[in-house]
One Martini backbone bead per residue (centre of mass of N, CA, C, O) as a GRO file, in nm:
protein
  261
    1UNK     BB    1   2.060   2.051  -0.888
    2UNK     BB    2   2.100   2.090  -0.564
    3UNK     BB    3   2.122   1.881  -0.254
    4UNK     BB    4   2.111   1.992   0.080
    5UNK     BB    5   2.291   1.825   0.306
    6UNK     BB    6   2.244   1.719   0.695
    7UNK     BB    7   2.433   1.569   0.923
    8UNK     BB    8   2.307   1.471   1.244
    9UNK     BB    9   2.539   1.397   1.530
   10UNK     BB   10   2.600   1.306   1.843
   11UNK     BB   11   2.888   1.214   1.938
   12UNK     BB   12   2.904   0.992   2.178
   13UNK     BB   13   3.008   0.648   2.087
   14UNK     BB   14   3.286   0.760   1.943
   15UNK     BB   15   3.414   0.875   2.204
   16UNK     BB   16   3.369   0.586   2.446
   17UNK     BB   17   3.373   0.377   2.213
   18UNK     BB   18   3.510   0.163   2.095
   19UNK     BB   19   3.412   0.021   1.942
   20UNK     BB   20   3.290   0.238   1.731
   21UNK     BB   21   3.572   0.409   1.669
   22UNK     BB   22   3.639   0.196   1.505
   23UNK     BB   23   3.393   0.181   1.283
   24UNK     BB   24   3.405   0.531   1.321
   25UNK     BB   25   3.624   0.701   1.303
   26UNK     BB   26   3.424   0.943   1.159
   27UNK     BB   27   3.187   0.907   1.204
   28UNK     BB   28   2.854   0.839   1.132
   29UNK     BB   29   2.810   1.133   1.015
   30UNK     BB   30   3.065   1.086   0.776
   31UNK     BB   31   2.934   0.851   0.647
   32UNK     BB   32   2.735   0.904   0.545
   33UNK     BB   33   2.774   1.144   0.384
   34UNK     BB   34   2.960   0.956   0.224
   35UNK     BB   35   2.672   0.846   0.093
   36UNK     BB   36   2.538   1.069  -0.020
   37UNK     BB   37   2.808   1.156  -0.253
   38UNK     BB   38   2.768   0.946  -0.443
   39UNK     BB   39   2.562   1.183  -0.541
   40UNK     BB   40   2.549   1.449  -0.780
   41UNK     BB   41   2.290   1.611  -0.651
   42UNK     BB   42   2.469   1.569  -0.374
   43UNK     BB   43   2.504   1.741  -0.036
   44UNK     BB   44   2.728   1.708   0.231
   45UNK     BB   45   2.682   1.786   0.593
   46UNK     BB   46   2.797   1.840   0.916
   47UNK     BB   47   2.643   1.789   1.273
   48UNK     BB   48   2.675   1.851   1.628
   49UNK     BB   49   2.632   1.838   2.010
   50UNK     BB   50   2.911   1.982   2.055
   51UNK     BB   51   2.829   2.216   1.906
   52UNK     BB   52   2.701   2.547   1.862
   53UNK     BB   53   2.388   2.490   1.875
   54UNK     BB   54   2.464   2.174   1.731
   55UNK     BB   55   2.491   2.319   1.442
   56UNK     BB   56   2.206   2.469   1.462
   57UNK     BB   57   2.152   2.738   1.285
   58UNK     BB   58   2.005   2.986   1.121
   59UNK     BB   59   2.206   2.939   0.861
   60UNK     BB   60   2.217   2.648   0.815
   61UNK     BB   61   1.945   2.557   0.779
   62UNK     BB   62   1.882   2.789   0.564
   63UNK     BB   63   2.075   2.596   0.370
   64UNK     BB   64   1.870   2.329   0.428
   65UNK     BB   65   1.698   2.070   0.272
   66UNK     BB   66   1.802   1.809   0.436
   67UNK     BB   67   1.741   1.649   0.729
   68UNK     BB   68   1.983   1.405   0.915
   69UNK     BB   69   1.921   1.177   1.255
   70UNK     BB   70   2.154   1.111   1.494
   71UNK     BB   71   2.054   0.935   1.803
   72UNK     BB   72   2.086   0.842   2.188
   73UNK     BB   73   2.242   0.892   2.482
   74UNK     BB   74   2.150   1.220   2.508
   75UNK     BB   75   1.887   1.369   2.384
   76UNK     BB   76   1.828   1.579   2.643
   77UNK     BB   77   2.060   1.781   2.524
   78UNK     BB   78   1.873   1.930   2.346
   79UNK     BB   79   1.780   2.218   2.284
   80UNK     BB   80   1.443   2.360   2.302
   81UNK     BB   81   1.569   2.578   2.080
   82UNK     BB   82   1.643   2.385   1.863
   83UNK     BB   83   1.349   2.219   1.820
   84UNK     BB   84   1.205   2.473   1.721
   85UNK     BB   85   1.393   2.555   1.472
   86UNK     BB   86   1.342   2.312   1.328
   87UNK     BB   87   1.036   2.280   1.308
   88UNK     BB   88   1.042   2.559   1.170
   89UNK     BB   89   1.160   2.422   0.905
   90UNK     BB   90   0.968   2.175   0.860
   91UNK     BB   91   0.707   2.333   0.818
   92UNK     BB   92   0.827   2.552   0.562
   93UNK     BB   93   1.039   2.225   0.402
   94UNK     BB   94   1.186   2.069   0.554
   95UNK     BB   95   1.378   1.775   0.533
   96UNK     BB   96   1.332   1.441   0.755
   97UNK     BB   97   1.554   1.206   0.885
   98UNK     BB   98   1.500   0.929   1.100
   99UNK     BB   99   1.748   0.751   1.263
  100UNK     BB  100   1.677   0.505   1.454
  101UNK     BB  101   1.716   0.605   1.776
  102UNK     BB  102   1.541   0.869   1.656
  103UNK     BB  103   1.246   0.812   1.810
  104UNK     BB  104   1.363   0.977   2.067
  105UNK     BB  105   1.385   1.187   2.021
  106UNK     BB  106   1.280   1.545   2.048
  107UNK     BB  107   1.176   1.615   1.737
  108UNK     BB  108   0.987   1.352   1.663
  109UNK     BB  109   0.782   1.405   1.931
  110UNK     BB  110   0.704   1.630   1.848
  111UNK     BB  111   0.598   1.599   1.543
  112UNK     BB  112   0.425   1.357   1.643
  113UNK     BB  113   0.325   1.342   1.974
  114UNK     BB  114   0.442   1.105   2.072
  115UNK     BB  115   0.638   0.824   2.227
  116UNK     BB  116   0.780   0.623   2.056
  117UNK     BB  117   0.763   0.361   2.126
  118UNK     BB  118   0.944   0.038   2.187
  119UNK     BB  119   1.093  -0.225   2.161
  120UNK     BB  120   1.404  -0.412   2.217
  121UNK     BB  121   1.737  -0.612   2.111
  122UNK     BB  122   2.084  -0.642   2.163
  123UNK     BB  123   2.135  -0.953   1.914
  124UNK     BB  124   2.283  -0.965   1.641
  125UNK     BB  125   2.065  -0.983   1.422
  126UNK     BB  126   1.860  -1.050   1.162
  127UNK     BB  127   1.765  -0.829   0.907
  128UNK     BB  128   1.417  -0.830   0.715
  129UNK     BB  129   1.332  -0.577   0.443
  130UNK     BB  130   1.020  -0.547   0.350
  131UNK     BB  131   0.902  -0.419   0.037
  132UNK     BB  132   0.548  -0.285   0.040
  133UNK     BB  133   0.668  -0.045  -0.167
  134UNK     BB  134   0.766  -0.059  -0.483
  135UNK     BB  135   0.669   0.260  -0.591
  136UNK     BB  136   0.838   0.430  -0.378
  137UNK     BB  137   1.100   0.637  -0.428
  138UNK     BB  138   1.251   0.504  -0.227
  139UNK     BB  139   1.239   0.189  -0.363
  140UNK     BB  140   1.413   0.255  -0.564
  141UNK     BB  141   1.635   0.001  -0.657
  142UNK     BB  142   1.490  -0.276  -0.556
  143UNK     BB  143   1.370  -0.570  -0.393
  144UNK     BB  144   1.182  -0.717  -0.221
  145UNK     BB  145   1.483  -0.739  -0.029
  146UNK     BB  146   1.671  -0.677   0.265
  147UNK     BB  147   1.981  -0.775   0.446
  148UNK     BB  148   2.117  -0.754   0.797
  149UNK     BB  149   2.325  -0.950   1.002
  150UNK     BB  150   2.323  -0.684   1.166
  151UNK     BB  151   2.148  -0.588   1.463
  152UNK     BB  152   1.870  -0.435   1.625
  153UNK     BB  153   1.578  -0.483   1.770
  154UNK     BB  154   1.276  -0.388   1.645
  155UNK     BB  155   0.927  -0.351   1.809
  156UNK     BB  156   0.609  -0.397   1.843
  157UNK     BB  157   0.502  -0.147   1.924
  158UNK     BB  158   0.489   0.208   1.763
  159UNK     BB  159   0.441   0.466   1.897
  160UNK     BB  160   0.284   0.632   1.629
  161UNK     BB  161   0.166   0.762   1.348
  162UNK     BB  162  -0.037   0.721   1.111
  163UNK     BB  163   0.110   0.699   0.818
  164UNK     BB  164   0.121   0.748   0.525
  165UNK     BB  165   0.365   0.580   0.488
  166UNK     BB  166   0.473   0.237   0.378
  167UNK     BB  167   0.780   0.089   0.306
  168UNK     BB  168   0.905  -0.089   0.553
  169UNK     BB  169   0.922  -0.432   0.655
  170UNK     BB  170   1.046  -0.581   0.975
  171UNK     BB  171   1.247  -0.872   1.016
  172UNK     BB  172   1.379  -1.125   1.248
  173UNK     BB  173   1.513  -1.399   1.433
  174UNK     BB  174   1.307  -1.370   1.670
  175UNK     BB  175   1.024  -1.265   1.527
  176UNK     BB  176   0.989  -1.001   1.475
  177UNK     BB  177   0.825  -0.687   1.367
  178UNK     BB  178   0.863  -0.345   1.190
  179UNK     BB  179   0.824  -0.015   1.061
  180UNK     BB  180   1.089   0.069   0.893
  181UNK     BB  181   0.933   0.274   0.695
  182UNK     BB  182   0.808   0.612   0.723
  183UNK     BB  183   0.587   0.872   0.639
  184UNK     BB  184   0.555   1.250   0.650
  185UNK     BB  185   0.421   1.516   0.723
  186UNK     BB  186   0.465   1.888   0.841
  187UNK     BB  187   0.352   2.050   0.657
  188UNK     BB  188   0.586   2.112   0.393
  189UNK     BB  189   0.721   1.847   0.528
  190UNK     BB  190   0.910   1.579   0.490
  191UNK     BB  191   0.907   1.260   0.648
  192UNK     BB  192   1.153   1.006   0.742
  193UNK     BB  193   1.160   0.682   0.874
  194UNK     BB  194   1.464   0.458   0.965
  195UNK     BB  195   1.570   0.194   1.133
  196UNK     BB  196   1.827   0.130   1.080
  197UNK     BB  197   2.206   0.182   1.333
  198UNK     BB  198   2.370   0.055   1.467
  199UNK     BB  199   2.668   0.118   1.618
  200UNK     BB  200   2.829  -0.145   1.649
  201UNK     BB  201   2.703  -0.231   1.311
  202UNK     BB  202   2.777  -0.161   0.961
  203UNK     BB  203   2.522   0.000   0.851
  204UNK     BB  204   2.653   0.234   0.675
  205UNK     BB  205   2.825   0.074   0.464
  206UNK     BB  206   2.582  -0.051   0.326
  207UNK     BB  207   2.437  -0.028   0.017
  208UNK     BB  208   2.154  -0.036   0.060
  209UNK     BB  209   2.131   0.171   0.255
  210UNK     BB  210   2.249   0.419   0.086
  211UNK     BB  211   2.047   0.417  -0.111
  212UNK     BB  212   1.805   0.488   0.041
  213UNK     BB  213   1.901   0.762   0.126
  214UNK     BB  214   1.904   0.868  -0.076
  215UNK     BB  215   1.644   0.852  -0.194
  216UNK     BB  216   1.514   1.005   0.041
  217UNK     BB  217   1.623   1.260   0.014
  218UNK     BB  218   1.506   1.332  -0.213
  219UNK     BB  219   1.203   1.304  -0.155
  220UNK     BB  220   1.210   1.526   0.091
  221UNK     BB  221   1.282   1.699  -0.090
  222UNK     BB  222   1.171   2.053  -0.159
  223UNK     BB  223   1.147   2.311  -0.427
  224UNK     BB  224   1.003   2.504  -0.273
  225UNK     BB  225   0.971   2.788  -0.107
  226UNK     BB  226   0.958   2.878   0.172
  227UNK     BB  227   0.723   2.864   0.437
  228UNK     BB  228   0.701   3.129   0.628
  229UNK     BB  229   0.347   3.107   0.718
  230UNK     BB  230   0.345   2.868   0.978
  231UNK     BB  231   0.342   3.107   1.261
  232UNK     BB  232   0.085   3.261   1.151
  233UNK     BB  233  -0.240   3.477   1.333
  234UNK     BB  234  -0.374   3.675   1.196
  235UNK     BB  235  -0.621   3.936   1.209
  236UNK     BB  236  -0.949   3.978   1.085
  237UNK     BB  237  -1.097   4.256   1.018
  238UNK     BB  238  -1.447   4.380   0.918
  239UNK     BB  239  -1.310   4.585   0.729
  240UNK     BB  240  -1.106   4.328   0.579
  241UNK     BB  241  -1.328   4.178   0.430
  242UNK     BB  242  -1.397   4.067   0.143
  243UNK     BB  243  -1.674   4.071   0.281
  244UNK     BB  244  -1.952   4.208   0.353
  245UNK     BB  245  -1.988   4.259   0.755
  246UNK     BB  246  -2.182   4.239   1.063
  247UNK     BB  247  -2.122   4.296   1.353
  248UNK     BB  248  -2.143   4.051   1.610
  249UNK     BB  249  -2.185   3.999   1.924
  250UNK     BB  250  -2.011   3.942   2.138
  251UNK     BB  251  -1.686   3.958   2.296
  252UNK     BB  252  -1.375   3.959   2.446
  253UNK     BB  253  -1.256   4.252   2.314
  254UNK     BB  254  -1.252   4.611   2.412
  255UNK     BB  255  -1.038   4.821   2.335
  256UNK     BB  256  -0.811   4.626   2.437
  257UNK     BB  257  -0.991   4.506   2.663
  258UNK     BB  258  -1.119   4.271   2.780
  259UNK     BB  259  -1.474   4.205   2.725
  260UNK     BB  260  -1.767   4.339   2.639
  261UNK     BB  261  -1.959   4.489   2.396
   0.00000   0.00000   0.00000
């Protein structure tokens, strides 16, 4: 069995931010996805938000067994018929992880509900992700905690819902924690956002941000076949209930129009 896995990058701060374009000639998009080829279980294509669709076609998605979202610098510009038709995917089943600055995504706030705010400060310190969930198939082939030399502190509150499961809880240098690794369900999708992945500092190189991430692949997907009725809601007349039932009470529509029987 192979995991189709979808990278979807902004590709907006490798095209105008010289450190970035140095640190991913290839795109943020393209980094991650050849680490998580590094597992022959998975398949990995990309998609950009400059593509048609921004890259998420019907036809792309319907192939797409986890999607991968990183997002910053404009967020506003996916267009909100691209975001229902993921939330779409996701309810049926498609696996879906929130990496770094995309918890202010479209996609993740529609999923979410709330504003998924957090406090912020990009001064390249240490963040040291401590593995609360030793058990949790995604910490699976790590120790106590594993440390990134450089990255952007993200701090609580983090008004996002409480989740399933905390797979890892981040310490920074300057004092702050923070929820960095959470899991979700959504209908029949599984969601895990993980918070490394700062644009300017290598943090996509790192072998053990790769292992987790494969690792997240693997436990996203869902291999049951799309539930299709995620946004149906069928009327069931009374001539058709599993039991016999005698209709009573008013109506709100009768013989098809408004009003009371």
């Amino acid at each position: 069995m192979t995991i189709r896995a979808l990278v979807w990058g902004e590709n907006i701060h490798e095209q105008k931010n010289k450190v970035v374009a140095e640190l991913y000639p290839e795109g943020m998009h393209e980094t991650i996805a050849k680490s998580l080829r590094e597992d022959d279980v998975i398949s990995a294509r990309t998609a950009t938000l400059q593509q048609p669709e921004h890259g998420l076609t019907d036809s792309v998605l319907a192939e797409t067994d986890v999607l991968l979202w990183w997002g910053h610098a404009d967020h506003a510009a996916v267009e909100d018929e691209i975001v229902e038709r993921v939330a779409k995917r996701v309810y049926e089943g498609m696996g879906l992880i929130i990496l770094h600055s995309g918890h202010f995504s479209k996609i993740f706030k529609r999923l979410m509900g709330t504003p998924c705010a957090l406090k912020w400060r990009e001064a390249g310190e240490r963040e040291r992700l401590w593995v609360v969930n030793p058990g949790h198939p995604i910490a699976q082939g790590l120790g106590e905690y594993f440390e990134l030399e450089y990255e952007e502190m993200y701090g609580e509150p983090f008004s996002v819902p409480e989740p399933l499961e905390t797979v890892f809880v981040s310490w920074f240098q300057g004092g702050e924690v923070f929820r960095s690794g959470l899991t979700y369900r959504r209908g029949a999708g599984n969601i895990f956002y993980f918070r490394p992945g700062h644009e300017t500092y290598p943090t996509y190189y790192d072998k053990t941000v790769g292992h987790v991430l494969r690792n997240a692949v693997k436990w996203a997907h869902n291999p049951i076949p799309a539930y299709t009725g995620a946004y149906e809601a069928p009327n069931v007349p009374v001539d058709k209930a599993l039991e016999p039932i005698e209709e009573r009470g008013p109506k709100l529509h009768a013989d098809g129009e408004e009003g009371f029987k």
